[in-house]
Structure formats: structure tokens, C-alpha cells
C-alpha positions in Angstrom: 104.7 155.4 116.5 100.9 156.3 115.4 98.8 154.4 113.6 97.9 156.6 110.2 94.5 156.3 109.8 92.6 157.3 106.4 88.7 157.8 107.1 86.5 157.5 104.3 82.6 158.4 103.9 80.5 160.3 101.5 79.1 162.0 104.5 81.3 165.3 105.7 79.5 165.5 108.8 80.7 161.7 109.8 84.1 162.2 108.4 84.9 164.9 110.6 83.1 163.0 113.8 85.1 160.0 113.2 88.3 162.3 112.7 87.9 164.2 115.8 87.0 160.8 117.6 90.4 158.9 116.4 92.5 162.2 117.2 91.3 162.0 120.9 93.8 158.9 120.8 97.5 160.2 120.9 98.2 156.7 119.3 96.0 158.0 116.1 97.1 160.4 113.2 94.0 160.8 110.8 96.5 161.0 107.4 93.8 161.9 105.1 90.0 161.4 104.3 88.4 160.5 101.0 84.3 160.9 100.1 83.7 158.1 98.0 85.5 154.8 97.0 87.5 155.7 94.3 89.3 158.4 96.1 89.7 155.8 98.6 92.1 154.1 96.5 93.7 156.5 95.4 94.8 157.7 98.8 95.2 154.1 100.0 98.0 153.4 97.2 99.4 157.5 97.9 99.1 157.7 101.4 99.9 154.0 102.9 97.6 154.1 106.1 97.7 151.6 108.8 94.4 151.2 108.1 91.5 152.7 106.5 87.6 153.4 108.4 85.1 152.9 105.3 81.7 153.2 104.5 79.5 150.7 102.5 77.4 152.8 100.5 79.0 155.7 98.8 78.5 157.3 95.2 80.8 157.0 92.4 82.5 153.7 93.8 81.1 151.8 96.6 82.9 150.9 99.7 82.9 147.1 98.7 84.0 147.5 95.8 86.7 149.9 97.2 88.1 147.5 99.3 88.2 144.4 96.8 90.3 146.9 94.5 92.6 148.1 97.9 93.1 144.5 99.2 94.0 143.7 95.5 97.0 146.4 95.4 98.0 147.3 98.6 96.6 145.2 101.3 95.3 147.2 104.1 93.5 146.9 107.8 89.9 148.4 106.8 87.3 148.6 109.1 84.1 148.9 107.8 81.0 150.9 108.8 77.5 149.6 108.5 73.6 150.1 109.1 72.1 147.9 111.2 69.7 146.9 108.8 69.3 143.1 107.1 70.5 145.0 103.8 73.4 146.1 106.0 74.0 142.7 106.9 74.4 141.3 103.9 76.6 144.1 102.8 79.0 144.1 105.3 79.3 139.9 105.0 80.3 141.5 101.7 82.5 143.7 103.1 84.4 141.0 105.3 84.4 138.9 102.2 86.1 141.0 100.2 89.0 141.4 102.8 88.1 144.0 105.1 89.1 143.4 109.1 86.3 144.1 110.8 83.2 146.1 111.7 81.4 148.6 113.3 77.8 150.0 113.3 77.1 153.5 111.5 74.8 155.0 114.0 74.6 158.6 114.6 72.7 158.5 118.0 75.2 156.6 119.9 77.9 159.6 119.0 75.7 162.2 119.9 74.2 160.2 123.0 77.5 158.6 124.8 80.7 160.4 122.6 83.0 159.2 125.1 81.7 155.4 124.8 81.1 155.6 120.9 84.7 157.5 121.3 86.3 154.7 123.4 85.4 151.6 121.6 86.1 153.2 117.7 89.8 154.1 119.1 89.9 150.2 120.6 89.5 148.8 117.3 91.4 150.7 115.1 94.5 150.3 117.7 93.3 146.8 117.3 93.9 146.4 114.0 95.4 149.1 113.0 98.9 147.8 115.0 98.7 144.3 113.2 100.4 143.2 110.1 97.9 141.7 108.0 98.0 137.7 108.8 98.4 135.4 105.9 95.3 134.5 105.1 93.8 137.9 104.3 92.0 137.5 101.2 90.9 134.8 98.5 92.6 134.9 95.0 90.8 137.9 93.0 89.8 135.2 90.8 87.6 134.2 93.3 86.1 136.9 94.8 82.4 137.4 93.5 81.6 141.2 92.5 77.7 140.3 93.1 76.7 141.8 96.6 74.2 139.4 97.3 76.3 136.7 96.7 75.6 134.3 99.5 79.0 132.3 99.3 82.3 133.0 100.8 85.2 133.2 98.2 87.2 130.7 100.1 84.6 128.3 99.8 84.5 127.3 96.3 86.4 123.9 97.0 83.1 123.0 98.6 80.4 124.6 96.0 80.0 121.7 93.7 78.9 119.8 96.5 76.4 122.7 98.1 74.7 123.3 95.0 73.0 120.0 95.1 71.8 120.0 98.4 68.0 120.2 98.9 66.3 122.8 101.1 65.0 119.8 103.1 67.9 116.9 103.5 71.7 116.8 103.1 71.7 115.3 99.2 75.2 117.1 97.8 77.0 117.6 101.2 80.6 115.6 100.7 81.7 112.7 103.3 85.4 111.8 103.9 86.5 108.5 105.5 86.8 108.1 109.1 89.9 110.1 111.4 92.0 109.7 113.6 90.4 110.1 116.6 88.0 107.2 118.3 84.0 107.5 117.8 82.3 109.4 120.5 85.5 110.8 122.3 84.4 114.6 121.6 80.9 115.2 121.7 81.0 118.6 121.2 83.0 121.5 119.1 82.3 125.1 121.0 84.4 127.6 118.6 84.7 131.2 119.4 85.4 133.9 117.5 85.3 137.9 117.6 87.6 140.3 114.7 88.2 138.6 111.7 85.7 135.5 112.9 83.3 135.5 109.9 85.9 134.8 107.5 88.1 132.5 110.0 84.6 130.5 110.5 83.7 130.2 107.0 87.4 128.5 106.5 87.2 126.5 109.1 83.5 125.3 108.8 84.1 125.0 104.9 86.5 121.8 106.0 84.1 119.5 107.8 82.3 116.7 105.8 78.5 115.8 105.6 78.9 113.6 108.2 80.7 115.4 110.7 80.1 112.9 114.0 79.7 115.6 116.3 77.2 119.2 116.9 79.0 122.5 117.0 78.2 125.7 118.8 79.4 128.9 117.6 80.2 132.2 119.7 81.0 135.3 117.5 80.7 138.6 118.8 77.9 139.9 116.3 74.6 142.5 116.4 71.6 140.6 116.4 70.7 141.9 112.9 73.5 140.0 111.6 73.7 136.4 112.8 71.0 135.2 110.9 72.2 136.6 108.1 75.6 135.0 108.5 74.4 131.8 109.7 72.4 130.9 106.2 75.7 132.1 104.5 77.8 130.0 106.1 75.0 126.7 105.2 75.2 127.6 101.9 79.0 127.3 101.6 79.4 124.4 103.8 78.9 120.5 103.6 77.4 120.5 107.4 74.3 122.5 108.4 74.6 125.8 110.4 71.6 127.6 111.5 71.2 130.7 113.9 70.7 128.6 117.8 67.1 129.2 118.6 65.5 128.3 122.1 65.5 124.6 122.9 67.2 123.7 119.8 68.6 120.4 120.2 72.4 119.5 119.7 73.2 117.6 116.5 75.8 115.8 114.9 76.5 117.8 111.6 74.6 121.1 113.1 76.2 123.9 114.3 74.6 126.5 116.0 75.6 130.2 116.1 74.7 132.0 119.4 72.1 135.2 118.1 73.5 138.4 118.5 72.8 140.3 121.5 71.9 136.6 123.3 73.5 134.8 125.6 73.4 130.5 124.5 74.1 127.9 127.4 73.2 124.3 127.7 70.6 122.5 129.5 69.5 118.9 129.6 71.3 115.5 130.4 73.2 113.1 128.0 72.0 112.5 125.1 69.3 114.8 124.9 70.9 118.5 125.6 69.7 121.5 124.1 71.0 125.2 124.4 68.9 127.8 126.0 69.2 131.4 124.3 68.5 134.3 127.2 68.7 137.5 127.9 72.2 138.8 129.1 72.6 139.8 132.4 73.7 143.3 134.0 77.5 143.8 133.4 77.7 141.2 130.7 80.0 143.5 128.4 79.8 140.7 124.9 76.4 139.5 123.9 76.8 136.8 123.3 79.9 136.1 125.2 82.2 133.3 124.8 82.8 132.7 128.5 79.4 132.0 129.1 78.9 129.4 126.9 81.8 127.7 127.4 81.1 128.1 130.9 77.8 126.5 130.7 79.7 123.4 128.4 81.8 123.0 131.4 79.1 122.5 134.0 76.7 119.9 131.7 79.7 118.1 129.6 82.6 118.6 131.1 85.7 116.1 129.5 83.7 115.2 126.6 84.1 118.4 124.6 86.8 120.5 122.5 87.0 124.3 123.1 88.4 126.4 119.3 89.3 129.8 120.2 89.9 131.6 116.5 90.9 135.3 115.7 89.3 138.4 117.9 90.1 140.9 120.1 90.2 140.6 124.1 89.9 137.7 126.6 86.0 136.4 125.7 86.3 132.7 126.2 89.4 132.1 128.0 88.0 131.8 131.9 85.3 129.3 130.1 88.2 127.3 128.5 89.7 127.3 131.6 86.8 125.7 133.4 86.5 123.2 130.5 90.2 122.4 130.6 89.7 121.8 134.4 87.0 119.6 133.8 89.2 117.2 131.0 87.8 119.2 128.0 90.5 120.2 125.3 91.3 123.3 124.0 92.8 124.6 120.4 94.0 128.2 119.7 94.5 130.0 116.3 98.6 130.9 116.1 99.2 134.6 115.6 100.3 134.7 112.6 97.1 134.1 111.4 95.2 135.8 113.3 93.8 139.6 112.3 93.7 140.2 116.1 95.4 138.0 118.2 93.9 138.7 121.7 91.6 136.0 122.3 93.9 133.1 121.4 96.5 135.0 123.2 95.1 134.8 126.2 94.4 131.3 126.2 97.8 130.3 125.2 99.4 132.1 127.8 97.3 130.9 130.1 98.9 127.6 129.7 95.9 125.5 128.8 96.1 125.2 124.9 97.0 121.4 123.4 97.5 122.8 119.8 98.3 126.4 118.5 97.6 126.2 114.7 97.3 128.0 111.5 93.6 128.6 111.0 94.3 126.4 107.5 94.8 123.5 109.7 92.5 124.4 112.0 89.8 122.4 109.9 90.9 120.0 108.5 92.0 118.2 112.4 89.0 119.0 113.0 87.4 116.9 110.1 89.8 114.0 111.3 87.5 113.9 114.7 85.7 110.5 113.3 
């Protein structure tokens, strides 16, 4: 069976580039295409897609806005289109926050440069997520969904924003504390999470569970432009009690800091105990994910291996499961997302069936054992 596609932007030039592109794919029936928001949901509610390819800025109703109203009456798959601009940024955070899947980058030059690449990986993720029933934890309440676009919190988040609001630019005054876990002090002395389709939102749930004095630093690996991480990285620090900051050369690790690997980057570790910092670098030749999963895990398994605790969350593909391996093989732990959870469930899948997984959870539980690590 196809996956029904419905493409929508205000430009008829794109439209019929990105229809021409998903028909290429005998697994892809374009069903209909719409030139502005409101048409989108229109169609959406007519025409039941699989999933829907939208644009963020379009006249008469924007593509935000669009998919708040189609996650609110028909749930869908939408995969947004963005600039790859800070303003574009924070839109699509918008975007993702308002329910949509997952992402791609609105350039022109890559289609008319490489059509067969730009061809290739559009067709990937729309089989992607297009083939998935939307997991359970798509969307926050409409209640709680903010309508500003520059809104800097998550809508899952708002258990946590009495305490954010208080914290200073400077210290930690406002972030919440919980008793001590399960789990003796010092056993894990690191959290490496990674994360690819459907991360940002996944994080932010997650992340929004740990308390002020979370015992232990945290690297984060989502597949991300480099325009984006920084962007993403102060949102998540505003909606959460810990700290979170885009990983910059020679940063140190920190109880209560976690560190999101720049976009286009790869992060490893360097250092001895006690005293460790990650090194951001260029990626290699033939590194396909910048920044990639495996080698940051990779690199945890060479300078802490048995001390640490590998999270693989929601995405598409195998990123991070030869890393987990090596940290498994070195004593390290390693927790995977369930599927029904997940929007894509590749990356988890892989390390589940390779065997090495001590928990398989719903990403709501995901944060709160995590929180119990004391």
C-alpha cells in the first residue's frame, strides 16, 4: 500500500519539485497539494494523508499554525520545511512543538545541485514517518500549546515552569530538587542520550523530569543543522530544572549540565577522572550524521567505560547502536525508547535487537528513572 502524501507550500514551483521528487518513490502517491495553511486543513480532514510535507511561512494561515489546528482534529505525520536561518530555528522548534514529526531544510540549491540525493533522503523520511502510526505521546493538551512563535518553552513542560521562572541568568535559584533515588551515589557518572526524528520533543520530556540537583552531567546527540542546536539548547534550559547548553570546545562535564553536541560537529571526550571534558571537531570523510551518535558513545567507551548509562530515544536508522555496543562491552548500561512511543522507531530498534538493552520504556518513564539515579 502507498503512503498518501499531501504537500503543502505557497510556492508552485516547490510544490511541484517536491511532488515530482515523492512520485520517483513507487511507495509514494502525492494525494493532493494545498498553497497555504488553511487549505491545508481543509484537505488534511478531506483527504486523510499519511502524512502531510509543510512549509513554515505561508500567507493566509501559517504552517504552524496549520499544524496545531491538524494535530487538534485529525492527527497527522507532518514533516516540516525550514530555512536555515536562526528565525528558521526558532520557527520550526515551533513547528515540532506544536506536533509536527520531523524536519527538513528548504533549500533550493541542493535540488537543483544533487536531485537524486535531495531526491533520496526526502523519500527516506516521509517512508519514515509516513508508515508509522502516530505514537502516544504526540502532542500536549491544546490547552497547553502556546500560539506565540517565539515562545521559548515546550508545552509539555509547564509542570516545571513555576520553578524556571525564578531561576537567575547567573545560578540555579528556582530549579526544583527531589529526594535521593534508588540507585547508589556515584554508580553512573554519566547520561549520553541520543536522539534523531521526533528527538526535540522526546528530549524536552525527558530532560523536563530531572531535578536541580541531578548527581550526574549529560551529553546529548541529536541529529540537528548547526543553525539549530543553539537555538534548541537555550529552549530546552529555559523549560528545565538542570542546565543545558550547546557543548563548546573543552567544556568540562558537570553534574546538572548537559551538553548538546553542535550541529554539523562531531563531540568526544578527552581527559582522565575527574576532570574530562568533550572535544567538538570537525567530522571526518564518510561520517554520514554530524554529529553522530556512534561517535560519541564511542569515545564514552574508550575514557569511561562501566561508569556510564547510554539512552537511545526516537529516530530513524542505526546512529548509536555500534557505540552502545562498545559501552555495553565495557560494563556501561544501556536504555531504549519502546516503540510505541516512538515517532520512528529505528534507532532504539536496533539496539534492542541487538540484544544489549537492560530497559525498553515509554519515553514517560524514561525520565523519571532517570531522576531516581541519586
Amino acid at each position: 500500500m502507498s503512503i498518501r502524501v499531501l504537500v503543502v507550500d505557497d510556492s508552485r514551483f516547490f510544490r511541484r519539485r517536491v511532488t515530482e521528487m515523492l512520485e520517483s518513490d513507487p511507495q509514494i502517491k502525492v494525494i493532493g497539494s494545498a498553497e497555504n495553511g488553511e487549505q491545508a486543513v481543509q484537505m488534511a480532514n478531506r483527504l486523510r494523508p499519511d502524512i502531510i510535507t509543510m512549509d513554515v511561512e505561508m500567507p493566509i494561515m501559517d504552517g504552524i499554525t496549520a499544524t496545531r489546528k491538524i494535530m487538534a482534529s485529525r492527527p497527522t505525520g507532518i514533516l516540516m520545511f525550514s530555512s536555515l536561518t536562526t528565525e528558521g530555528a526558532q520557527a520550526t522548534l515551533d513547528a515540532l512543538e506544536a506536533g509536527a514529526a520531523d524536519f527538513l531544510p528548504k533549500r533550493f540549491e541542493d535540488i537543483s545541485r544533487d536531485r537524486e540525493e535531495a531526491c533520496r533522503v526526502l523519500c527516506e523520511r516521509v517512508r519514515a514517518v509516513g508508515s508509522r502510526r502516530l505514537p502516544r505521546l504526540r502532542q500536549a493538551p491544546a490547552s497547553s500549546v502556546s500560539t506565540a512563535v517565539t515562545n521559548p518553552l515546550f508545552s509539555a513542560s509547564a509542570q516545571t515552569a513555576t520553578a524556571v521562572l525564578a531561576k537567575s541568568s547567573a545560578g540555579v535559584t528556582g530549579r526544583r530538587a527531589v529526594p535521593g533515588g534508588e540507585l547508589a551515589p556515584g554508580r553512573i557518572k554519566l547520561i549520553a542520550i541520543g536522539t534523531s526524528t521526533g528527538g526535540p520533543v522526546a528530549l524536552q520530556k525527558v530532560l523536563s523530569e530531572l531535578p536541580q540537583n541531578f548527581p550526574a552531567p549529560i551529553l546529548l546527540i541529536q541529529h540537528m543543522p548547526g543553525s539549530f542546536t543553539k537555538a534548541f539548547s537555550q529552549r530546552l534550559d529555559k523549560s528545565c530544572a538542570i542546565r543545558v547548553r550547546e557543548a563548546a570546545d573543552g567544556d568540562r562535564l558537570e553534574a546538572g549540565l548537559a551538553l548538546l553536541a553542535p550541529g554539523g560537529k562531531q563531540m568526544t571526550l578527552e581527559g582522565r577522572a575527574g576532570q574530562m571534558r568533550v572535544r567538538i571537531s570537525e567530522p571526518e570523510p564518510g561520517q554520514n550524521y554530524k554529529p553522530s551518535i556512534d561517535v560519541t558513545f564511542s569515545s564514552i567507551a574508550e575514557q569511561m567505560a562501566g561508569q556510564t548509562l547510554a539512552v537511545v530515544l526516537t529516530g530513524m536508522g542505526a546512529d548509536g547502536c555500534e557505540g552502545a555496543k562498545l559501552m555495553k562491552q565495557g560494563g556501561s548500561k544501556v536504555w531504549a525508547q519502546d516503540e510505541a512511543t516512538s515517532v520512528v522507531y529505528g534507532m532504539p530498534a536496533a539496539v534492542v535487537e541487538a540484544g544489549i538493552t537492560e530497559k525498553v520504556m515509554p519515553l514517560e518513564q524514561i525520565g523519571s528513572a532517570l531522576a531516581r539515579i541519586q
